[in-house]
C-alpha positions in Angstrom: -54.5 27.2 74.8 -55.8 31.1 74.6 -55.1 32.5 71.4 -55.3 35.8 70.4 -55.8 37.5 67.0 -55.3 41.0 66.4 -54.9 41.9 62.6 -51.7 40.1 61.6 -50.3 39.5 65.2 -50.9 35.9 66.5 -50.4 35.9 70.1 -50.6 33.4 72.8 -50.0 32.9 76.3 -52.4 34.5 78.3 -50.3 36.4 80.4 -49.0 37.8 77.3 -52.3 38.6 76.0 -53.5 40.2 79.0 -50.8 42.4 78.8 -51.0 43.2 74.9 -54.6 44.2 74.8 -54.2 46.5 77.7 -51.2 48.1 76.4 -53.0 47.8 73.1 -56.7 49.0 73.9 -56.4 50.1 77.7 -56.2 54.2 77.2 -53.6 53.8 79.9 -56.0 51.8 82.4 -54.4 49.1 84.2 -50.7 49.9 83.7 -49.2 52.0 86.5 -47.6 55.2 85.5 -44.7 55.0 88.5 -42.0 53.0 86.2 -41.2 51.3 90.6 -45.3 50.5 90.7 -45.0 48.7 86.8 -41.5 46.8 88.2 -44.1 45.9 91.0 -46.7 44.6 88.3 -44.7 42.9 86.2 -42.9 41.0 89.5 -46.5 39.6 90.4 -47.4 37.9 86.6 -44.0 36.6 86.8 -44.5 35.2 89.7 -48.6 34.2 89.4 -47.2 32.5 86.3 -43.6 30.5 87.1 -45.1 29.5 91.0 -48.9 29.5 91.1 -49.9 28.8 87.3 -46.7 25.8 86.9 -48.3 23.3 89.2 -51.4 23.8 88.2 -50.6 23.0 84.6 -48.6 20.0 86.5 -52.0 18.6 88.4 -53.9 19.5 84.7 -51.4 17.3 83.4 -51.7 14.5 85.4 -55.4 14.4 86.2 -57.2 15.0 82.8 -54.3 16.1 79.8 -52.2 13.1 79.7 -53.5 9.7 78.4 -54.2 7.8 81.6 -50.8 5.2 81.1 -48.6 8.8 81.7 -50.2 10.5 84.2 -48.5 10.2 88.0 -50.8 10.4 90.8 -47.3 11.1 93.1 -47.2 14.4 90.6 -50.5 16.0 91.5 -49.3 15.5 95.4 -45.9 17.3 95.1 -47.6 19.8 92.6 -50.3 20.7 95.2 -47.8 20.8 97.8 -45.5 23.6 95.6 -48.7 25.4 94.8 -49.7 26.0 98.4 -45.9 26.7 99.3 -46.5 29.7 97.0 -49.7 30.7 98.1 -48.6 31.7 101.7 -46.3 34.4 101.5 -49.1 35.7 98.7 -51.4 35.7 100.6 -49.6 37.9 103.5 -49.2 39.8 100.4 -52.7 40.3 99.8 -53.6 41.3 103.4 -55.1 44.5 103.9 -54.9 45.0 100.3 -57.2 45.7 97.0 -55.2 45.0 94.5 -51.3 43.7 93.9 -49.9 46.9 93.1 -51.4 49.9 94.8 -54.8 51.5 94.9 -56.1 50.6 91.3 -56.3 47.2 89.2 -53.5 46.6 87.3 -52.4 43.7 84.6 -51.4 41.6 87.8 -54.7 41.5 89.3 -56.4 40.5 85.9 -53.4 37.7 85.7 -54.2 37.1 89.4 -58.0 36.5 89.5 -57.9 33.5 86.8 -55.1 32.2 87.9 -55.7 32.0 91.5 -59.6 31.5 90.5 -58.0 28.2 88.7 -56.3 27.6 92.0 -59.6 27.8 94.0 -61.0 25.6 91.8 -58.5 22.7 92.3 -59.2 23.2 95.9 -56.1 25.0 96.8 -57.2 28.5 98.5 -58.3 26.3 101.4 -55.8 28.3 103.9 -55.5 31.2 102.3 -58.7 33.6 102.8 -56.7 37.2 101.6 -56.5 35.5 98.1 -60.3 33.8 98.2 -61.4 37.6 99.3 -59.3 39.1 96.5 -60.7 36.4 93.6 -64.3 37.1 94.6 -63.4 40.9 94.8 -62.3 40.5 91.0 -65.1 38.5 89.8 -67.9 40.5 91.1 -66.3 43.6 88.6 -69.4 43.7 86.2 -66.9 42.8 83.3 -65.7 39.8 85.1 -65.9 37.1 82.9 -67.2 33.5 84.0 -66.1 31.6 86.9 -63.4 28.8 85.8 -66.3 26.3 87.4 -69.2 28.4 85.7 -67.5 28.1 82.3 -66.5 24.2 82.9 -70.0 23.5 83.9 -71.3 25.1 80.8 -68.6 23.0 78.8 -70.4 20.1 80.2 -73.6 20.8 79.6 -73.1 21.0 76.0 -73.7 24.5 75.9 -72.0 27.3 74.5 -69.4 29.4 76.5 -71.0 32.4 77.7 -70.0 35.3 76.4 -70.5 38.0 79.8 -67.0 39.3 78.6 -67.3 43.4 78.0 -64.8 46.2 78.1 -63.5 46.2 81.5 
């Protein structure tokens, strides 16, 4: 679970964090002035979170967080299968676009690349190309941090994390 410490605030939930340390650090990057535009933003990490992020956590669940007697196989299928529901009308979304919310990265798209990065990774951007385009987009941004697979192959390695995170 991300954590984040920040003097005496303890904060967690990383849509949360995202959020705070822009808000917190940003200079007024990455948050739409247009009070409509930030509606816009805030709808798309709502929505990355309840419908994209919720079955992965349910596949996570099942597959590798549960001890093996709880996990449901039947869990993963309908999880996948509510995952990709979501990722459609998303992805339509996504066409012919940059970012979420008009013509500059906002929260949502930071909230969008792990999220739907985590998504590619369980094999679940397989039909929709707007959102694979609009991951790799996001994680060629020089402060881009690792790739869920980079950072999970690292893990298993036995190496350290890497640390490529810098100001975006």
């Amino acid at each position: 679970m991300p954590v984040l410490l920040d003097g005496d605030l303890v904060l967690n939930e990383s849509s949360a964090i995202t959020m705070y340390l822009v808000e917190r650090y940003g200079d007024g990057r990455y948050i739409p002035d247009a009070i409509e535009d930030r509606g816009r933003m805030y709808q798309w990490i709502l929505f990355l979170v309840t419908e994209i992020e919720q079955p992965l956590w349910r596949i996570a669940l099942h597959t590798a967080i549960y001890p093996e007697a709880e996990r449901r196989p039947e869990e993963c299928a309908l999880a996948k299968r509510d995952c990709r529901r979501m990722l459609a009308p998303l992805d339509r979304h996504m066409a012919d676009r940059n970012y979420f919310v008009g013509a500059e990265p906002t929260v949502a798209d930071f909230t969008g690349a792990y999220t739907l990065d985590w998504a590619d990774h369980a094999g679940l951007l397989d039909q929709s190309p707007n959102l694979k385009q609009f991951v790799e987009r996001m994680y060629e941004r020089p402060a881009a941090p690792p790739r869920i697979s980079e950072a999970f192959a690292e893990l298993r390695s036995g190496a350290m994390p890497s640390s490529r995170r810098k100001a975006a």
